[in-house]
N, C-alpha and C positions, 0 to 999 in steps of 0.2 A: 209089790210094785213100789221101787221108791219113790218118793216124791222129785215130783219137777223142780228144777232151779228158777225157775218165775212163771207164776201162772197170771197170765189176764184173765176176768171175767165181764161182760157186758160193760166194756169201756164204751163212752160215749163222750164229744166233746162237743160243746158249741161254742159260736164266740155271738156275745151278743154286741152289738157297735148300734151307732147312729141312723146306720142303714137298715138294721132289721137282725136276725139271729142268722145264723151261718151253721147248720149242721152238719160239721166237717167230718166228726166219725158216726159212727150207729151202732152199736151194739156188739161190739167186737171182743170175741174171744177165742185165746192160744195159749201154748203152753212152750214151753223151751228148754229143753237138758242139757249138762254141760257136756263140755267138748260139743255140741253140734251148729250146724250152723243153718238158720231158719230163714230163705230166703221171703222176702215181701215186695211182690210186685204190681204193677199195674200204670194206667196212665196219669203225668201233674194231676194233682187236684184226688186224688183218689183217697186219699188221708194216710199212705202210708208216715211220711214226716212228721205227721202230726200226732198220728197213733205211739211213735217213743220219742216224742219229746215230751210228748206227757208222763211217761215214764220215770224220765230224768229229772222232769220239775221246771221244764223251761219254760211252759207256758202261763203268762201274768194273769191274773185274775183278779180283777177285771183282765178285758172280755170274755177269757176261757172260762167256763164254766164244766164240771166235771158231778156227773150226780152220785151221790153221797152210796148208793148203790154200789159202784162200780167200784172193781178190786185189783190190784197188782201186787203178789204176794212176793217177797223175795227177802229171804233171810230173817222172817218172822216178822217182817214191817210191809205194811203198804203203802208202795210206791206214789201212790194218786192221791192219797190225803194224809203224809206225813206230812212234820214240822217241816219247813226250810232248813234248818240245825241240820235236824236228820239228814234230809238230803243231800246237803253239803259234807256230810262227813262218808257218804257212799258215792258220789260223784266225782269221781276222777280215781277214785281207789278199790272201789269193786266194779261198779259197773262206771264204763267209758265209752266216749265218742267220736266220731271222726264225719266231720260234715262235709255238707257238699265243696266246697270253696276253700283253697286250705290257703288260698290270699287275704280270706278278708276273714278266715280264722286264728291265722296269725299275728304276732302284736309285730307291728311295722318295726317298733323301737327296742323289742331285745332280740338281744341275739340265741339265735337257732338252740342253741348247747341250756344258756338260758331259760327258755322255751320249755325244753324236754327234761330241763331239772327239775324245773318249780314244781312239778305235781310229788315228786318225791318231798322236796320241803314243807310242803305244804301235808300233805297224805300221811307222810311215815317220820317226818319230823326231823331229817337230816338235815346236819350241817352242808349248807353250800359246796364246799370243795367236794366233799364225799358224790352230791347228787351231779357234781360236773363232771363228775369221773364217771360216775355211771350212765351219766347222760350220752356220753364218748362212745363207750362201749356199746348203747342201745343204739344210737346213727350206726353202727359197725354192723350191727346185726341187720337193720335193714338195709343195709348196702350204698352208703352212703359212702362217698371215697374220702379218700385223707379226712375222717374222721374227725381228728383234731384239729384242723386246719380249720373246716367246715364250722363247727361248732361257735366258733369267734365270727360267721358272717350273719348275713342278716336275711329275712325271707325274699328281700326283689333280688338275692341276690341267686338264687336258686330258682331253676327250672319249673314247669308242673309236676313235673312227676316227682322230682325232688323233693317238692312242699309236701305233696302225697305224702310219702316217704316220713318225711319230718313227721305229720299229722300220726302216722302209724306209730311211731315211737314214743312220741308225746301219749298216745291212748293206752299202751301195753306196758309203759312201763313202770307202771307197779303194780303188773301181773293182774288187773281185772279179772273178775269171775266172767263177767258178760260184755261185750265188745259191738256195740250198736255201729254201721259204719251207713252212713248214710249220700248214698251215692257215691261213692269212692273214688270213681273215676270220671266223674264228669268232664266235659272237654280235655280229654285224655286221648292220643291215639290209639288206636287198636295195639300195635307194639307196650309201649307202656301200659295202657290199659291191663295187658295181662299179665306184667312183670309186678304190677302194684297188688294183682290179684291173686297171686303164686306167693307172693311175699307174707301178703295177707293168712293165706292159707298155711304155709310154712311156721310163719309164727305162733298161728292157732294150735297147730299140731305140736309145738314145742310146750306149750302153755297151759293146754287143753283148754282153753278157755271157748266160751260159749259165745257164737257170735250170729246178730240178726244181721241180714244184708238186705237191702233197702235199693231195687234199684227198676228203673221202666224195663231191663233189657234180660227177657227169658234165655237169651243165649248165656247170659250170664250165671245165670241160676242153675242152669243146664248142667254147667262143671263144675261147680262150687257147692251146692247147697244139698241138705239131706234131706230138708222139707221144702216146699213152697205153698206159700201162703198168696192167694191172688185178691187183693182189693178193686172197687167199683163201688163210687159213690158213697166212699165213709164209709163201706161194709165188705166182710168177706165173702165171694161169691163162691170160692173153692179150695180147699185147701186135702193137701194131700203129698206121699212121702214123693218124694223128686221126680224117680224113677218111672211111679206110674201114673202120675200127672202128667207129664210132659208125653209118654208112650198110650196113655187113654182119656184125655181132658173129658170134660162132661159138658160142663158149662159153655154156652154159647160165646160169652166172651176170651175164658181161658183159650178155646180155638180159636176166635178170631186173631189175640194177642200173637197165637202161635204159629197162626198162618200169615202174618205180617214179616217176619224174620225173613230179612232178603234173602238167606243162606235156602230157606225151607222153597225156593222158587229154581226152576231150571234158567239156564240162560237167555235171554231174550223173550220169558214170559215176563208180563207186566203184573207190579208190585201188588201185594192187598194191601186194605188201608180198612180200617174203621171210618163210616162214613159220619160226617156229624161231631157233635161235642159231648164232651159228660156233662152232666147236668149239674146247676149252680150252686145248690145245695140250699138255698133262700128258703126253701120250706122243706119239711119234713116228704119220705118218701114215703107215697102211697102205694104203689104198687111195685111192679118191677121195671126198675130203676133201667135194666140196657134198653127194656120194649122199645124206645125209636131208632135203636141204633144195631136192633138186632136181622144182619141179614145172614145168619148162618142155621139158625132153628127158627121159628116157627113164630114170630110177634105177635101173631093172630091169637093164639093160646095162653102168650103171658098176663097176667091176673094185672089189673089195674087198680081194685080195693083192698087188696095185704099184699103185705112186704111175703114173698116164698121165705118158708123156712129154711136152716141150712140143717141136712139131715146127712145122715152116716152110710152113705152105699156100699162101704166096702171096710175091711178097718184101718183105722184111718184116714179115709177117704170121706172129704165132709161136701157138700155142694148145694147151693140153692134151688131148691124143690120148684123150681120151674117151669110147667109146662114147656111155656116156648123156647124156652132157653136150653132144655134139656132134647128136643126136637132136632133129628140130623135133617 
């Protein structure tokens, strides 16, 4: 069996502030091969985002805090307690990002061509005219019209889905191993929505490159993804290959999430919804984390003094050992 192109093991993060500790992830562990693409879902606050920006190294520490334990193996270095050095020389040039906002990701003040150069000078050490020309030809590749026209404008001067677009170019090109895209499409239409995700995908398939996708929306992951990974309260509660998660969930919340998707409702039946909040994370979880929010298995059952383990039902197929939450 070769090995994985990044394994996490029991990542954990907190951030400690004024107000108290914030236990944002818990004990999270996955693995990722190239060319595939590992969807991660769940509801705000659930530590997807925070789970690979820890990855990247974006998190200041102070308040992050990352235990000395915890491991992200990838290309003989770990990702979680490398130098800064380190990191900056694999940030933007193996592994890359593409965040939620691609407004207030963008520098207001250079222009687009600009933009989608600098990683190449910066990365691989070319002279400016060289990475403008290729810069030209990567907006080409994502579909970006009059190319060279474009390149001289500036981002308020471009659409959302254009920025989108921009953002995708700027993240691939210089051919990353691993491609974090972290919400891709936020306030995007459903139309563009799936042209930034065909795009996505297309690229990936040209590249092989390996990509995590990061998003609340199962429909999404539905078409895209070869695994899904489902977070709940800074932890994973289920994870498993695409196909038969999404065709046999286990997990009280992966149904709920699943049966909320207006698509999965007939006409003029009324929506599900998760009732309630996820919880703050201000202290550590004791028990199972959905028990107030669980009205699809059995709340009665779920253990209030340990966290359920996540155990291997199938292979795999990983899920938190649950009573109530595994309860139809």
């Amino acid at each position: 069996m070769p090995d994985h192109l990044l394994t996490v093991s029991n990542l954990s993060v907190e951030f400690h502030t004024r107000a108290g500790v914030n236990y944002a992830v818990n004990d999270v562990s996955f693995h990722l091969d190239a060319g595939e693409t590992l969807g991660i879902v769940g509801e705000s606050g659930s530590g997807k985002s925070v789970t690979c920006s820890a990855l990247m190294g974006l998190l200041p520490s102070p308040p992050a805090v990352i235990p000395a334990h915890a491991r992200a193996l990838f290309a003989g270095m770990d990702l979680l307690h490398a130098p800064e050095k380190q990191h900056a020389r694999l940030r933007g040039r193996r592994i890359s990002m593409i965040f939620q906002d691609p407004m207030t990701s963008l520098n207001p003040c250079m222009t687009i061509g600009d933009q989608v150069a600098e990683p190449l000078v910066l990365h691989r050490g070319m002279g400016w005219r060289e990475a403008r020309r290729l810069a030209v030809e990567e907006l080409a590749r994502t579909g970006i019209p009059e190319p060279e026209k474009r390149a001289l404008a500036y981002p308020h001067e471009f659409s959302g889905g254009m920025r989108q677009r921009v953002m995708i170019a700027m993240a691939l090109v210089t051919r990353p191993e691993i491609l974090i895209a972290d919400e891709p499409t936020t306030a995007l239409d459903v139309t563009v929505q799936k042209q930034v995700l065909d795009l996505l995908a297309e690229r990936q398939r040209e590249l092989g490159t390996a990509v995590i996708l990061i998003t609340h929306d199962l429909g999404v992951v539905r078409q895209y993804a070869h695994r899904i990974q489902v977070m709940y309260a800074g932890s994973i509660v289920e994870s498993a290959p695409a196909q038969e998660l999404l065709s046999a969930p286990r997990h009280a919340y992966t149904r709920a999430l699943m049966a909320s998707i207006p698509s999965a409702k007939a006409k003029g039946e009324p929506l599900s919804t998760i009732p309630g909040l996820p919880p703050t994370l201000r202290e550590p979880i004791r028990g199972c984390a959905f028990k107030p929010r669980n009205t699809i298995g059995n709340p009665a059952l779920c253990p209030v003094d340990h966290v359920p383990e996540l155990v291997e039902i199938s292979p795999g197929h990983l899920v938190r050992n649950c009573p109530g939450c595994l309860a139809n």
